[in-house]
C-alpha positions in Angstrom: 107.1 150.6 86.7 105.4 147.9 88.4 104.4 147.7 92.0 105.6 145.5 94.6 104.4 143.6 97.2 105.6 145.2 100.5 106.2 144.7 104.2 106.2 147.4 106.9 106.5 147.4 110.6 107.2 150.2 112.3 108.7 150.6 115.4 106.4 152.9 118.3 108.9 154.3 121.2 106.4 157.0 122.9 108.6 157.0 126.2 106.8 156.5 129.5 102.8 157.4 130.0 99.7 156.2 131.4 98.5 153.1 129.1 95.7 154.9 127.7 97.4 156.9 126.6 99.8 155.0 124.9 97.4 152.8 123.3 95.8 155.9 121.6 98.7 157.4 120.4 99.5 154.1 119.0 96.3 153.7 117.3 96.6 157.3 115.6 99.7 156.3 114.7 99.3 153.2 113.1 96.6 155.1 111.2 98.5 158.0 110.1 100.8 155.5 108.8 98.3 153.6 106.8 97.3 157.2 105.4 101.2 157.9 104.1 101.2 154.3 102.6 97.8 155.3 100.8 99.1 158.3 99.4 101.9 156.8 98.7 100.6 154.1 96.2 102.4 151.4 98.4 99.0 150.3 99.7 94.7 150.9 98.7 92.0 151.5 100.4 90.5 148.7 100.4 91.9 146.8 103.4 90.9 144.6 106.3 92.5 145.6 110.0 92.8 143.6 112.7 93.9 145.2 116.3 94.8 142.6 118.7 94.5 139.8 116.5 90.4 140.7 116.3 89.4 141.0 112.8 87.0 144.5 112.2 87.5 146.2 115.3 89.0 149.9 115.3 92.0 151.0 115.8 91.1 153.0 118.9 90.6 149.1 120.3 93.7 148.6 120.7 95.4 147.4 124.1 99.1 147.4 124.6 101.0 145.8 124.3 99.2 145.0 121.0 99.6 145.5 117.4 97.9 147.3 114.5 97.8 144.9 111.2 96.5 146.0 108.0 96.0 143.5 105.3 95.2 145.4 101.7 93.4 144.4 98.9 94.8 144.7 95.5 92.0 142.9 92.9 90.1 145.8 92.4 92.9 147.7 90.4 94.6 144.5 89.0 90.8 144.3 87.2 90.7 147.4 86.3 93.9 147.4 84.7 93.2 144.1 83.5 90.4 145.4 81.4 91.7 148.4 80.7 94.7 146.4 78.6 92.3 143.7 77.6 90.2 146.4 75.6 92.9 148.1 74.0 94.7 145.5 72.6 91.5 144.0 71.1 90.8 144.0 67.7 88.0 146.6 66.1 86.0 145.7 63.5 82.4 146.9 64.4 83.5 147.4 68.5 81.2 145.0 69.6 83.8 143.0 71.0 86.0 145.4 73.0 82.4 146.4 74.7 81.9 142.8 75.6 84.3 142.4 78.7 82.9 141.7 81.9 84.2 141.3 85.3 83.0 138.2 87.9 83.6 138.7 91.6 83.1 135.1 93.2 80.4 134.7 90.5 78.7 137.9 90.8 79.6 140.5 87.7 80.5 144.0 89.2 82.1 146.9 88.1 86.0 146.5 88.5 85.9 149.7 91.3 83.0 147.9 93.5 85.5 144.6 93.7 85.8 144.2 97.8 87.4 141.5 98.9 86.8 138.5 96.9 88.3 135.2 96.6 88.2 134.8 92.5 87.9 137.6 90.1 87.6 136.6 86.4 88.1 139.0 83.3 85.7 137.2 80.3 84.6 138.8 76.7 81.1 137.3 76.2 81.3 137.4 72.4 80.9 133.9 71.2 83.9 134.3 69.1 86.1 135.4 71.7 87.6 131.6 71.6 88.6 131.9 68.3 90.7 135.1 69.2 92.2 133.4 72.1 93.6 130.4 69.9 94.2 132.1 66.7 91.8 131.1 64.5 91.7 132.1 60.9 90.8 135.7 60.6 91.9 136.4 64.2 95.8 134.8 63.6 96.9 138.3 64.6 95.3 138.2 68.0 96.3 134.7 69.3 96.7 134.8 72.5 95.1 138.0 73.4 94.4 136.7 77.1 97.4 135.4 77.9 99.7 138.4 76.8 97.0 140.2 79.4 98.0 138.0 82.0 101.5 138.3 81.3 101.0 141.7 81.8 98.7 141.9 85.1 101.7 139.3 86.6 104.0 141.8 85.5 102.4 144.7 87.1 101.2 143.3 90.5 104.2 141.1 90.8 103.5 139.3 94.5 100.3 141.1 95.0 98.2 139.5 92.6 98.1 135.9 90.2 97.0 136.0 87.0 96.4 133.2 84.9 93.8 132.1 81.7 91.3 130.1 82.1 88.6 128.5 80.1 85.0 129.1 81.7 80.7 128.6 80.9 78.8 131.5 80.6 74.7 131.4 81.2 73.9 132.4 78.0 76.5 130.6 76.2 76.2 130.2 73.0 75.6 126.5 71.1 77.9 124.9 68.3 75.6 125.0 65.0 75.4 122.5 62.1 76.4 118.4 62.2 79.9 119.2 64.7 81.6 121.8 65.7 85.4 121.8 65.0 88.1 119.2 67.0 85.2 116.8 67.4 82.5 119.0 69.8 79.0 117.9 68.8 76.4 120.3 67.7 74.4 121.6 70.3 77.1 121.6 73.2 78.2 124.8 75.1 81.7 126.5 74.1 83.8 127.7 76.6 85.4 131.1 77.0 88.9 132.7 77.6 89.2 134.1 81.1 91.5 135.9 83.3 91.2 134.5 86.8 92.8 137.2 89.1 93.6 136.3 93.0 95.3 137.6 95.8 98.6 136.8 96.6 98.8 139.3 99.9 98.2 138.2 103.1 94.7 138.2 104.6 94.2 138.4 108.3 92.3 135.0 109.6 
């Protein structure tokens, strides 16, 4: 089953009281509720808050009449289950390939878990033949587009919460067509490219 992107308000009637206490019984309630939604798998932990319209502040902050908005992050597991796919539909020969995955957070590769919020997350395999998988070259007809059944996939699962789509990118250490020219006309000499998931968020993220 995949998730779903979600909306929740919820409605705070504590009757009549002195505002500060109101505004903390609104703030332990908002959190409480964020807690359910946790357990709940309808939200992560990873989130940013906003109390008041004020971006970082606690809930304890709050001044009523005021609300509570959490905004949650959902890259981190899209990666995760992202790579997770990735790897086990990949071929195995010597599994050199299926240990070549890497994940890019706005440049910088982390481990899927560490992603915070980010505003481009990329899924590469830094195998030099990992092109030749991705367009089903001969030897690898079998595995033709590997990448995009993965983003199919990650669309499928985080359906509103997260876009997935292929994409072709440089590495540093990118390897250099040998020989006179490379296949379809590249020269000898010039960088390949390689397949990519690009993951980002489709939530909303408080400004």
């Amino acid at each position: 089953m995949g998730l779903n992107a979600f909306e929740r308000v919820i409605s705070f009637q504590p009757g009549v009281g002195e505002a500060k206490w109101l505004e903390a019984e609104l703030a332990a309630f908002a959190e409480s509720e964020r807690k359910a939604a946790t357990n709940e798998g309808a939200a992560t932990p990873v989130y940013l808050q906003a109390v008041n319209g004020r971006v970082g502040v606690p809930a304890s902050a709050v001044r009523a009449p005021g609300a509570i908005v959490y905004s949650f992050e959902w890259l981190s597991p899209a990666a995760l289950f992202g790579l997770t796919w990735l790897k086990t539909a990949s071929p195995v020969r010597t599994g050199r390939f299926r240990r070549s995955f890497i994940v890019t957070a706005d440049g910088r590769e982390v481990r899927p878990e560490a992603i915070d919020f980010a505003a481009v997350v990329q899924i590469v395999n830094t195998q030099p033949y990992a092109r030749k998988i991705q367009v089903g070259a001969q030897g690898f007809e079998s595995r033709r587009g590997l990448f995009d059944a993965a983003a199919r996939r990650i669309n499928r699962e985080f359906r509103g919460l997260v876009k997935a789509r292929v994409v072709f990118v440089r590495l540093r250490s990118a390897y250099q067509l040998r020989g006179s020219q490379g296949r379809r006309g590249r020269r000898a000499g010039s960088e390949i490219t390689y397949p990519a998931i690009e993951l980002k968020s489709e939530t909303v993220v408080v400004n």
